[in-house]
C-alpha positions, -999 to +999 in steps of 0.1 A: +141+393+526+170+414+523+192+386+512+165+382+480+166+419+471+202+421+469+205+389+452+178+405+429+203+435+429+234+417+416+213+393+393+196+425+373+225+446+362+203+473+350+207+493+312+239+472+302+247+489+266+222+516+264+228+555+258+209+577+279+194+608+251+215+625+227+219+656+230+194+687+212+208+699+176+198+717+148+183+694+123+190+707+085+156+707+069+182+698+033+183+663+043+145+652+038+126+652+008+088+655+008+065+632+004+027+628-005+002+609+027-030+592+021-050+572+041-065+535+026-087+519+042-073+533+082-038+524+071-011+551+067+012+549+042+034+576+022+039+576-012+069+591-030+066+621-054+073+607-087+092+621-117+063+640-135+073+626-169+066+590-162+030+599-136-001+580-150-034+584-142-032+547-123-058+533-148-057+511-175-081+502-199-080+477-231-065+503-256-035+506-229-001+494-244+024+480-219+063+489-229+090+473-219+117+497-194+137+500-227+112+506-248+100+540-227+099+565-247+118+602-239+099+618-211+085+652-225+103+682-214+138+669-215+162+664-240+168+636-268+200+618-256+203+605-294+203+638-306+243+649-308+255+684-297+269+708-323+304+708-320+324+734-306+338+763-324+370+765-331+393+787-312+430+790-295+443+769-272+469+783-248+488+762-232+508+777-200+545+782-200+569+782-178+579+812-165+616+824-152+617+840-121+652+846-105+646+859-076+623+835-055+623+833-017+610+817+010+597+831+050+589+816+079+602+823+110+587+851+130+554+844+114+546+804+124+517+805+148+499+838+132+472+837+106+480+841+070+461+873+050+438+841+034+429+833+073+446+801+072+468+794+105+510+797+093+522+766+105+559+746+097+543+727+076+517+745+052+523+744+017+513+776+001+530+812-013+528+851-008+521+871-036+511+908-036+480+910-058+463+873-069+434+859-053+435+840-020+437+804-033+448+805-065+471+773-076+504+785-088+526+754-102+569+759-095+596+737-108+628+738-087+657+735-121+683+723-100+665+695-086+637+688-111+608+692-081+577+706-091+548+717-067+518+730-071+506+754-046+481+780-038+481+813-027+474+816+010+494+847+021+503+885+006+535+898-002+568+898-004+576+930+012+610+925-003+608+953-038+615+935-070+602+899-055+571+883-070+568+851-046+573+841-014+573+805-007+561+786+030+584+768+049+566+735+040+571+751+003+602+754+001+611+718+015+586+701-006+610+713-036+641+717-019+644+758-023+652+775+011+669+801+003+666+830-026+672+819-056+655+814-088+624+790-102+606+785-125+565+788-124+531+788-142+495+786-136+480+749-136 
């Protein structure tokens, strides 16, 4: 008898591949749309909420005329697609320049592990500037002229506390065009 049950035992292997329950989390109530349920006949079914533009009463009679898809005419409520815009007034376009600046630099050490005024962690590698006064990720473009590189970057940190500097470029900055030291660049907004 004992023989059988562990025979039983080996031959059985128990919940091979299944999960045991996941665990409790808040479901966001975003993910699901409505929908409308009736009852026919004792079965339950759901039926979608339909666009209100193309809802019919679910009847037809002999005066009912049957369109083809393409035929549909323009739900009421929206606008023509045929119809064109008016144009758009005339103005000035202004295209950035680059700007000159030659006294750029670049700082790192001393500050790689703490977090940046934007609350990003300074790392090696993060590609971003310091500036005293524009907002936290604003995209700044620079152009290294003695190599050609240009970068565009965003503004993740404040300063320099250096007087008469505008920028401060990352570490990961700086390498990405080649520019570790103080010197000068050029830069624009995107």
């Amino acid at each position: 008898m004992v023989l059988i049950a562990v025979l039983a035992a080996v031959a059985v292997p128990g919940s091979v591949g299944s999960r045991g329950p996941s665990p409790e989390g808040v479901i966001d109530p975003n993910l699901f749309r409505p929908v409308e349920v009736s009852s026919t006949r004792g079965t339950d079914m759901t039926i979608p909420t339909l666009d209100p533009a193309y809802r019919s009463d679910g009847a037809l009679d002999a005066t009912s005329v049957l369109l083809d898809p393409d035929q549909r005419p323009a739900p009421s409520g929206r606008p023509d697609a045929s119809v064109k815009q008016p144009a758009a007034p005339r103005g000035v376009v202004v295209v950035p320049t680059w700007k000159f600046d030659p006294n750029v630099s670049w700082y790192g050490p001393g500050f790689y592990g703490k977090r940046t005024a934007c609350g990003l962690a300074y790392t090696q590698t993060i590609v971003g500037v310091a500036h005293r006064s524009l907002p936290c990720g604003t995209k700044v473009k620079f152009k290294n002229p003695e190599n050609g590189r240009v970068v565009t970057a965003r503004v993740i940190d404040r300063g320099p506390i250096v007087s008469g500097r505008q920028w401060d470029l990352s570490a990961g900055l700086c390498k990405a065009l080649g520019h570790c030291y103080t010197g000068s660049l050029y830069w624009k907004y995107p």
